[in-house]
One Martini backbone bead per residue (centre of mass of N, CA, C, O) as a GRO file, in nm:
protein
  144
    1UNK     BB    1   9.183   4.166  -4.822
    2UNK     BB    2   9.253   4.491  -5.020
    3UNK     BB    3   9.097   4.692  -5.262
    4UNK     BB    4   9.240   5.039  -5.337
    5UNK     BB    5   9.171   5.332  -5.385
    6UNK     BB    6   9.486   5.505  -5.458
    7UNK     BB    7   9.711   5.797  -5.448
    8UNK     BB    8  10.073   5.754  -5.402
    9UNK     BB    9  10.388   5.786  -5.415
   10UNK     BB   10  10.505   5.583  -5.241
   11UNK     BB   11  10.356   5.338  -5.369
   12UNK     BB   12  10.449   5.415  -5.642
   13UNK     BB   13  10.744   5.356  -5.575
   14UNK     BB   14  10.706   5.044  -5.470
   15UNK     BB   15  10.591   4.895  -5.736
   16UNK     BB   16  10.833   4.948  -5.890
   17UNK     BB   17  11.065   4.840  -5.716
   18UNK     BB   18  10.957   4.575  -5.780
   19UNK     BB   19  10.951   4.508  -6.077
   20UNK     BB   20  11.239   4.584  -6.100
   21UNK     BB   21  11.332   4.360  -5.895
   22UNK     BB   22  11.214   4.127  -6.131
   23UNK     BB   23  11.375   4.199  -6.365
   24UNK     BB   24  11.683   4.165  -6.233
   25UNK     BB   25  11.672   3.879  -6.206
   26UNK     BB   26  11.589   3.784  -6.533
   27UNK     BB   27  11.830   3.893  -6.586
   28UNK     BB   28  12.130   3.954  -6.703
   29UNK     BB   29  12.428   4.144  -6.612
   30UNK     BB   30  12.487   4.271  -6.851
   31UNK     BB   31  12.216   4.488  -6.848
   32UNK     BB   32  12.309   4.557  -6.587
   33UNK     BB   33  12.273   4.916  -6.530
   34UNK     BB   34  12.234   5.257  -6.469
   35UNK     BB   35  12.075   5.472  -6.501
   36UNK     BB   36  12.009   5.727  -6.724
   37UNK     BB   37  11.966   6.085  -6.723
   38UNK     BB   38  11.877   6.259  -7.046
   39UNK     BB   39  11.938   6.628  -7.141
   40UNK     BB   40  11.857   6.871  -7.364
   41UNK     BB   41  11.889   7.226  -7.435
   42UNK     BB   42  11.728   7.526  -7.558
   43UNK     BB   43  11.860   7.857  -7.546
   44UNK     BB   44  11.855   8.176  -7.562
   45UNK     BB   45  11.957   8.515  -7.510
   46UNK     BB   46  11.798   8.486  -7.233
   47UNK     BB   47  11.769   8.181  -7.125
   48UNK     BB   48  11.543   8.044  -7.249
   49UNK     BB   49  11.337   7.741  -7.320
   50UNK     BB   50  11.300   7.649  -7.653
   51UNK     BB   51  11.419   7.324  -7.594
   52UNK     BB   52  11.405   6.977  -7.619
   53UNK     BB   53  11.560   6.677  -7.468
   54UNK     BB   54  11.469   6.331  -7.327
   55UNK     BB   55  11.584   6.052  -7.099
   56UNK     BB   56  11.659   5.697  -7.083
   57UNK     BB   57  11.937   5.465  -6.953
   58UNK     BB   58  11.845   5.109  -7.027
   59UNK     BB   59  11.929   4.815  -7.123
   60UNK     BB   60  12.099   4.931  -7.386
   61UNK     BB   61  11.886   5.207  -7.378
   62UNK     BB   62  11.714   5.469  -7.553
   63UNK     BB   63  11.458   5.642  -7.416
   64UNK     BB   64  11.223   5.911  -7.575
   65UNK     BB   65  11.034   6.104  -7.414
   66UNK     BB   66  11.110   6.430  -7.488
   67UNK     BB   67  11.008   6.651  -7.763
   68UNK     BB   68  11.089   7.004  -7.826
   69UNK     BB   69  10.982   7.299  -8.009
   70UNK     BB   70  10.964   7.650  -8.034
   71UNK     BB   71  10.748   7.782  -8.296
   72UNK     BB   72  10.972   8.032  -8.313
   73UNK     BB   73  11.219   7.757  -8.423
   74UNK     BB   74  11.115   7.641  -8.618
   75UNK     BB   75  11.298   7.511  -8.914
   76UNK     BB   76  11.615   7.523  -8.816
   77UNK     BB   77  11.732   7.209  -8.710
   78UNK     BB   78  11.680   7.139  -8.359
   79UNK     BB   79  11.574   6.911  -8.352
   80UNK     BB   80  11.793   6.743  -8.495
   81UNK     BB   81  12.019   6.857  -8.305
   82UNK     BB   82  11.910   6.711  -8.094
   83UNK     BB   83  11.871   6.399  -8.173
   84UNK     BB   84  12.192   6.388  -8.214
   85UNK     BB   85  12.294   6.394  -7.926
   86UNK     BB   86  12.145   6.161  -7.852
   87UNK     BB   87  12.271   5.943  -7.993
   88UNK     BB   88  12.544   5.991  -7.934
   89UNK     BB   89  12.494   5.901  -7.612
   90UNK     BB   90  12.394   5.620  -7.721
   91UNK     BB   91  12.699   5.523  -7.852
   92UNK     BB   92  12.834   5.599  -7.560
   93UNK     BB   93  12.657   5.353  -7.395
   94UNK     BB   94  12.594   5.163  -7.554
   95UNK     BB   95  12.364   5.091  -7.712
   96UNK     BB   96  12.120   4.948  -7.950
   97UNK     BB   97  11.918   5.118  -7.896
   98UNK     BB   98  11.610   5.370  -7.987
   99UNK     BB   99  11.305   5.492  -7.854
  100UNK     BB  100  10.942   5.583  -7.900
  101UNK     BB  101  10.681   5.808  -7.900
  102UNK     BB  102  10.394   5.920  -8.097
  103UNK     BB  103  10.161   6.140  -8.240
  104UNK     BB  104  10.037   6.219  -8.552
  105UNK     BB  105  10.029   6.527  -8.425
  106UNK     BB  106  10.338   6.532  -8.437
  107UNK     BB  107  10.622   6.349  -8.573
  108UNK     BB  108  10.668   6.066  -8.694
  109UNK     BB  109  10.824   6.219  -8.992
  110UNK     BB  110  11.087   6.271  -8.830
  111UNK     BB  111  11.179   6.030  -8.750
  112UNK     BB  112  11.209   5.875  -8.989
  113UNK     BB  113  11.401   6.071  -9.150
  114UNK     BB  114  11.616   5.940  -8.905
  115UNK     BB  115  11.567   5.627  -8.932
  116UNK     BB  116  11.305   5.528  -8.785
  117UNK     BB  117  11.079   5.280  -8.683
  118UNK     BB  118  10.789   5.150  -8.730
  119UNK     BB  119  10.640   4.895  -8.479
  120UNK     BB  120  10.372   5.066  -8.397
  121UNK     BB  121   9.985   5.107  -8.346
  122UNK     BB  122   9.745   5.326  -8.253
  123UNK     BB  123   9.444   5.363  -8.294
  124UNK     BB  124   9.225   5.573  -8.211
  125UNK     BB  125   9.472   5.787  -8.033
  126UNK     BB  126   9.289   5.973  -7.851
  127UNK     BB  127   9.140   5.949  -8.095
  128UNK     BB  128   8.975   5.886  -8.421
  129UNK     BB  129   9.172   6.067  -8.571
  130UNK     BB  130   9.416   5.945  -8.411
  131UNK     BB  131   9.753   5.819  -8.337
  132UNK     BB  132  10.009   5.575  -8.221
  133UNK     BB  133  10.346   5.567  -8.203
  134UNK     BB  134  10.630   5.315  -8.228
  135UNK     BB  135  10.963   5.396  -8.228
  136UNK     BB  136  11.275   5.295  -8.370
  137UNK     BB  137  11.634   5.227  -8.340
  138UNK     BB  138  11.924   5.077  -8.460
  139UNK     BB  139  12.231   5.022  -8.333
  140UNK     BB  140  12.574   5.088  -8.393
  141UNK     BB  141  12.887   4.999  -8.244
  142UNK     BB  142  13.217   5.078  -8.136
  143UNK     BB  143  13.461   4.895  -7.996
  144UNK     BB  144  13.753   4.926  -7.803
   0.00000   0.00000   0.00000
């Protein structure tokens, strides 16, 4: 046995592939479903990305990788506009939650403001001036 330093895509696909395997044993069939990546852009009148949300929903979850809003369009309400879209499509994919991290020098005071819960906190990260913050959403769904 040997133990390698070393980073290459195939590898990290590989113990990825494992891990996933290992989780959906462990799962009931009912959380098994595909994974599905969402993402909202905003485009100026050129067609420019000017702001953005991604994420990923599996587990009966929406996991919100990033939010960004450029600059010269911030405080116009697109932020709040992004995040309401990934909300309806986690509720049309029947989500129970909606998770993210943030930190504390981007905006955690925005997710709170929409109803998002501070469930964890790291100090001190990635320096000592800053935390990271781990925030959540519960949905209620209507079933039809």
């Amino acid at each position: 046995m040997q133990i390698i330093q070393q980073w290459n895509q195939e590898d990290s696909d590989y113990i990825r592939k494992k891990v996933i395997e290992h989780n959906l044993a462990k799962l009931p069939d009912e959380v098994k479903h595909p994974m599905k990546n969402i993402s909202f852009m905003l485009r100026n009148e050129n067609g420019e990305i000017v702001g953005g949300i991604t994420g990923i929903i599996f587990w009966h979850h929406l996991h919100i990788d990033f939010l960004w809003v450029d600059e010269s369009v911030r405080g116009e309400g697109y932020g709040e506009k992004l995040l309401g879209h990934m909300e309806k499509i986690a509720r049309e994919n029947k989500c129970r939650l909606i998770q993210l991290d943030t930190f504390s020098f981007q905006a955690p005071d925005f997710y709170q403001k929409y109803g998002y819960q501070i469930i964890g906190i790291i100090e001190e990260h990635p320096t000592k001036d800053f935390q990271q913050y781990y925030l959540e959403k519960r949905l209620v769904y209507v079933q039809k």
